[in-house]
N, C-alpha and C positions, 0 to 999 in steps of 0.2 A: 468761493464756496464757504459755508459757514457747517459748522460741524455741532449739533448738541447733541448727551447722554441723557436722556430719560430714565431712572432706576425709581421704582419702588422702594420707601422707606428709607431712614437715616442709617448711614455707617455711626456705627457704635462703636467700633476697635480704634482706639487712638493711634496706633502704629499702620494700620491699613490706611485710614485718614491721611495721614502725613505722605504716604506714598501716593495716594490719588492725588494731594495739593499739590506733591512736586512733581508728576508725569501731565498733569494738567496745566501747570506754569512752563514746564519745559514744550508742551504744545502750541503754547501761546505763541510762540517763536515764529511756526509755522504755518499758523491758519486761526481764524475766529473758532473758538472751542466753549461751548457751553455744558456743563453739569447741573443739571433741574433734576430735583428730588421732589415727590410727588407722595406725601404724607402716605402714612400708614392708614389703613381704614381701621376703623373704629370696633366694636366689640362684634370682630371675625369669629369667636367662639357661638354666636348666636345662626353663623349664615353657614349655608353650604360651599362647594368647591364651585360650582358654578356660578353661585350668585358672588362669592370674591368678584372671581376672576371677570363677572358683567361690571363689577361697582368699579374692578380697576380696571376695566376698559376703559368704561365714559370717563376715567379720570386724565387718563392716555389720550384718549382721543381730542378732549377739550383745550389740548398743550397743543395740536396739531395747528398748522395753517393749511389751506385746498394746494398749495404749492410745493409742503415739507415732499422731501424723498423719501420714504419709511421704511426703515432697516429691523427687522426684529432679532434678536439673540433669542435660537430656537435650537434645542439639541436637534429637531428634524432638518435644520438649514441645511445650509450648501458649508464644507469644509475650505479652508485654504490654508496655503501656508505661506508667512509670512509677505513673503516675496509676491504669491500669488494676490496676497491681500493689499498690496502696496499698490499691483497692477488696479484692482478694482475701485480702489480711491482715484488714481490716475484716472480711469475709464469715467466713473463721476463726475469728477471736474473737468474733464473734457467734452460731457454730456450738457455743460450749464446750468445741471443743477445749482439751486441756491444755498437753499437748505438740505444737507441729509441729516438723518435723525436715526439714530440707534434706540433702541430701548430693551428695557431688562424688565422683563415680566417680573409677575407675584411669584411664588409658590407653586400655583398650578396651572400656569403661562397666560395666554392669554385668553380673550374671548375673541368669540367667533368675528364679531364688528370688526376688531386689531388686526384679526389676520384677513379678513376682506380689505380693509387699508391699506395693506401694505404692499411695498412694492419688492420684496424680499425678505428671505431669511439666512441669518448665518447662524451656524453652530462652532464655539469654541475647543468641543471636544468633543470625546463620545462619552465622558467621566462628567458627574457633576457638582458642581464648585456652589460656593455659600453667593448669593446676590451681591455679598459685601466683597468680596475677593471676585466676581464679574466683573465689578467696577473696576477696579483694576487690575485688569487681564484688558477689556475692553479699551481703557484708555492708554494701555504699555502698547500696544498693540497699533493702533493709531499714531502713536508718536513713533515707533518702529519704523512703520511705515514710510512716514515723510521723510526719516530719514532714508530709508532708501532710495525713493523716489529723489533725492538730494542727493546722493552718493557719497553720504557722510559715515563715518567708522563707527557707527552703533551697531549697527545688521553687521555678522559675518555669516559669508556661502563657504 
């Protein structure tokens, strides 16, 4: 199974940067892992919240293949915790999926098209975090994972 993150717009913080590069290299260990950054739209001060959140659909959707798994980061998702989360990667890769695909909405989530695609939601927390600092939550989270699913001493119960 191949894993990419889909996120909305560039990390700007040099020090969040540097921990996505290394929880992303240290993923590499485990599994094909992709990060696609998917530009900013252009003069958002002119369009409403709906029409974002249409413009970053079609731009979402156009990254997909008819085959991706599609995972959304949605406060309304399904919660888990770590352990539980390890299980549902397991379950994944046991399912033969190829591709799963996470992705981190805009601002003001997704469009309606994203969430017809998709074949899930999770939520991180009931609190909410900057997209830059999703990124990596999402990708510490994933390498977490595999290490449990490995029985390596990263995770302690």
């Amino acid at each position: 199974m191949n894993i990419k993150l889909l996120a909305i717009g560039k990390t700007d913080n040099k020090n969040l940067q540097a921990l996505i590069d290394e929880y992303t290299k240290r993923l590499g260990f485990y599994i094909k892992f992709d990060l696609e950054i998917i530009a900013d739209i252009k003069n958002v001060k002119n369009l409403s919240e709906a029409q974002q959140k249409q413009k970053e659909g079609e731009l979402i959707l156009s990254k997909l293949t008819a085959t991706d798994h599609l995972i959304l980061l949605d406060e309304n998702g399904k919660s888990f915790s770590s352990m539980g989360f390890a299980d549902e990667l397991q379950k994944k890769m046991n399912a033969g999926i190829k591709t799963l695909v996470f992705v981190i909405g805009g601002p003001y989530g997704f469009s309606e098209e994203v969430y017809k695609k998709a074949n899930g939601k999770i939520s991180l927390s009931a609190m909410t975090f900057s997209h830059q600092m999703v990124r990596l939550f999402v990708i510490e989270q994933i390498y977490r994972g595999f290490t449990i699913l490995k029985n390596e001493p990263y995770h302690h119960q």
